[in-house]
C-alpha positions in Angstrom: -13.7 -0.2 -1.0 -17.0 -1.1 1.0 -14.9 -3.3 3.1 -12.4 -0.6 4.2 -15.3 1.7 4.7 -16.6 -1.0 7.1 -13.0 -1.8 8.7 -12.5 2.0 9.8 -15.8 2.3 10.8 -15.2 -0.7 13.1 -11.7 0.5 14.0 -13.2 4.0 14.6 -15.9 2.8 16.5 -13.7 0.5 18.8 -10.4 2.5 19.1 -11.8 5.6 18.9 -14.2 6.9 20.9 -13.0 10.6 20.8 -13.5 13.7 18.0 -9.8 13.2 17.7 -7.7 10.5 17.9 -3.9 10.1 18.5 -3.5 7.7 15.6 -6.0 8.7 13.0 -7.8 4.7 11.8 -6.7 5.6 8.0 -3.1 4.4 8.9 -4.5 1.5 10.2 -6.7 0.7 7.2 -3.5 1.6 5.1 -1.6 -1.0 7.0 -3.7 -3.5 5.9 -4.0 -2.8 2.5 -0.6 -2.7 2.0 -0.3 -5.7 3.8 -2.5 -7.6 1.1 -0.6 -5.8 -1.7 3.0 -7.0 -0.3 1.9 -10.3 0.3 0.3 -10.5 -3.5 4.1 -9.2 -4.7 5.2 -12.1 -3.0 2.8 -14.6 -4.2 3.7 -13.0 -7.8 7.5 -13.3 -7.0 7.1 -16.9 -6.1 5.2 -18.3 -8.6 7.8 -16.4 -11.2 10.4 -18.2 -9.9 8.6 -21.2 -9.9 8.1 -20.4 -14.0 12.1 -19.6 -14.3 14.7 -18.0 -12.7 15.6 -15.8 -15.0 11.7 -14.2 -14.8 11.8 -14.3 -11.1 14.6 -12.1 -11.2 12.8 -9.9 -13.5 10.3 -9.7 -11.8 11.9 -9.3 -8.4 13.8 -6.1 -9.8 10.5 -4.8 -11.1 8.4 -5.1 -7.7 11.4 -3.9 -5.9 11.6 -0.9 -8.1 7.6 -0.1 -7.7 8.1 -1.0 -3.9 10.0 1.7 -3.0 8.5 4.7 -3.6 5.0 3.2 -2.7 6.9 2.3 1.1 8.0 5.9 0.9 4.4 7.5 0.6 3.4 4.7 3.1 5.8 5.4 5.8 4.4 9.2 4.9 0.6 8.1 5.2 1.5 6.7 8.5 3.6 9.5 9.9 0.6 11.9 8.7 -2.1 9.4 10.1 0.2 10.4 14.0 2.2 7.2 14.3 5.8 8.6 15.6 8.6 8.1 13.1 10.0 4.5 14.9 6.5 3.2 15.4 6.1 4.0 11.8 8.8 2.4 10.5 8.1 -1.0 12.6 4.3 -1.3 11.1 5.8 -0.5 7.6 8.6 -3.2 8.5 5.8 -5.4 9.4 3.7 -5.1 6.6 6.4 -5.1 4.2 7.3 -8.8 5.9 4.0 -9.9 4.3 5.7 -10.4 0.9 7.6 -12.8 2.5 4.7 -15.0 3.6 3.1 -14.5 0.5 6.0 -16.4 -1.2 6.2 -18.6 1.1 2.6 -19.6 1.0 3.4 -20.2 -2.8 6.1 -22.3 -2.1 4.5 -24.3 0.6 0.7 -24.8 -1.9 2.5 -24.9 -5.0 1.2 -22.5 -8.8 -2.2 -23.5 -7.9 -2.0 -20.7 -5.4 -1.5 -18.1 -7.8 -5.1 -18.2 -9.2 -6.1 -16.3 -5.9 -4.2 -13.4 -6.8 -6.9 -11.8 -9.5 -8.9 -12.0 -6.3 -6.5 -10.3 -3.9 -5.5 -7.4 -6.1 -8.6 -5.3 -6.3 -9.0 -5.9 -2.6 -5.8 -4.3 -2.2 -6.5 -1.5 -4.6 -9.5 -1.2 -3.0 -7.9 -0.2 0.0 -5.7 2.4 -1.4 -8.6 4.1 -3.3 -10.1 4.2 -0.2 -7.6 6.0 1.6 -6.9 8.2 -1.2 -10.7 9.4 -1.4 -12.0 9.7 2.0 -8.6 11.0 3.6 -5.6 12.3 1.7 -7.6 14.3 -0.9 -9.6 16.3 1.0 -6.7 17.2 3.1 -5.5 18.5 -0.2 -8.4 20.9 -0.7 -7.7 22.7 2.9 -5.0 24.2 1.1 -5.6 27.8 -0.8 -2.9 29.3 -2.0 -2.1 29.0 -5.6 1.4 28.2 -4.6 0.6 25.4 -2.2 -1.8 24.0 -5.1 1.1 24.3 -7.7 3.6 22.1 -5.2 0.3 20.2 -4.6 -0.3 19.1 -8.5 3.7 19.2 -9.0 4.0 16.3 -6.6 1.0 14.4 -8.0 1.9 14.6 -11.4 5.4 13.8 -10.4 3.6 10.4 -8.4 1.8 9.5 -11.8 5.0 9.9 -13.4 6.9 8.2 -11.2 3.9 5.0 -12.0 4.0 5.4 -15.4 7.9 4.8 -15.3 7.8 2.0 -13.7 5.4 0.4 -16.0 8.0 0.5 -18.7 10.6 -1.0 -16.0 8.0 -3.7 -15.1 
């Protein structure tokens, strides 16, 4: 977390020199963590498949089906953090192509790799703590009415739910 805290600080400091910026430095900071976390999927596809095939399938469906929904809410973070829809979707594209190095970087070094990943993870989570903290939740307490609150909760306990699914897919 203290390394995203430094990263938009740095990115705010640089980019920004404005009370308000077009593109608020969260999306960026979300970029990169997801960036990290797709590459680790792809490390973590990789090495499956280098274990069996039948496990890198497995394990291919399960990231795919965890993937999804998390693109989703990052396209959303991105859209909310004023990147226009098709600028969006290009730096989500991007990132998402991290996975691809990730495997490849497993292919090219071999298992060995894989004993980075333990490292990479919390980095990753890190990131999205981060974000979640410092900018989506309090945007979450500028609403007041008890019906915006109730679709508020509704949607997070439908996110947790959505998680806890997927743990019994994965």
């Amino acid at each position: 977390m203290l390394i995203f805290f430094v990263l938009e600080k740095f990115l705010y400091w640089r980019h920004c020199h404005r009370e308000q910026c077009e593109v608020h430095t969260f999306a960026y900071v979300n970029l990169v963590g997801d960036g990290v976390h797709n590459f680790v999927d792809g490390v973590v596809i990789a090495a499956a498949y280098l274990v069996s095939t039948p496990l890198g399938i497995a394990t291919t469906l399960a990231v795919v089906f965890h993937e999804i929904p998390q693109e989703i809410g990052d396209f959303g973070v991105l859209i909310y953090g004023g990147l226009s829809r098709d600028r969006a979707l290009l730096y989500n594209l991007f990132s998402a192509l991290t996975a691809v190095v990730g495997a490849v970087f497993v292919i090219l070094l071999g298992p060995a790799v894989v004993t980075v990943a333990p490292l990479i993870i919390p980095f990753a989570a890190g990131g999205f703590i981060y974000i979640a903290g410092t900018d989506l939740m309090p945007e979450l307490h500028k609403e007041f009415s008890p019906r915006g609150a109730l679709v508020q909760l509704a949607m997070i306990l439908l996110g947790i739910s959505l998680m806890w699914l997927l743990t019994i897919v994965e």
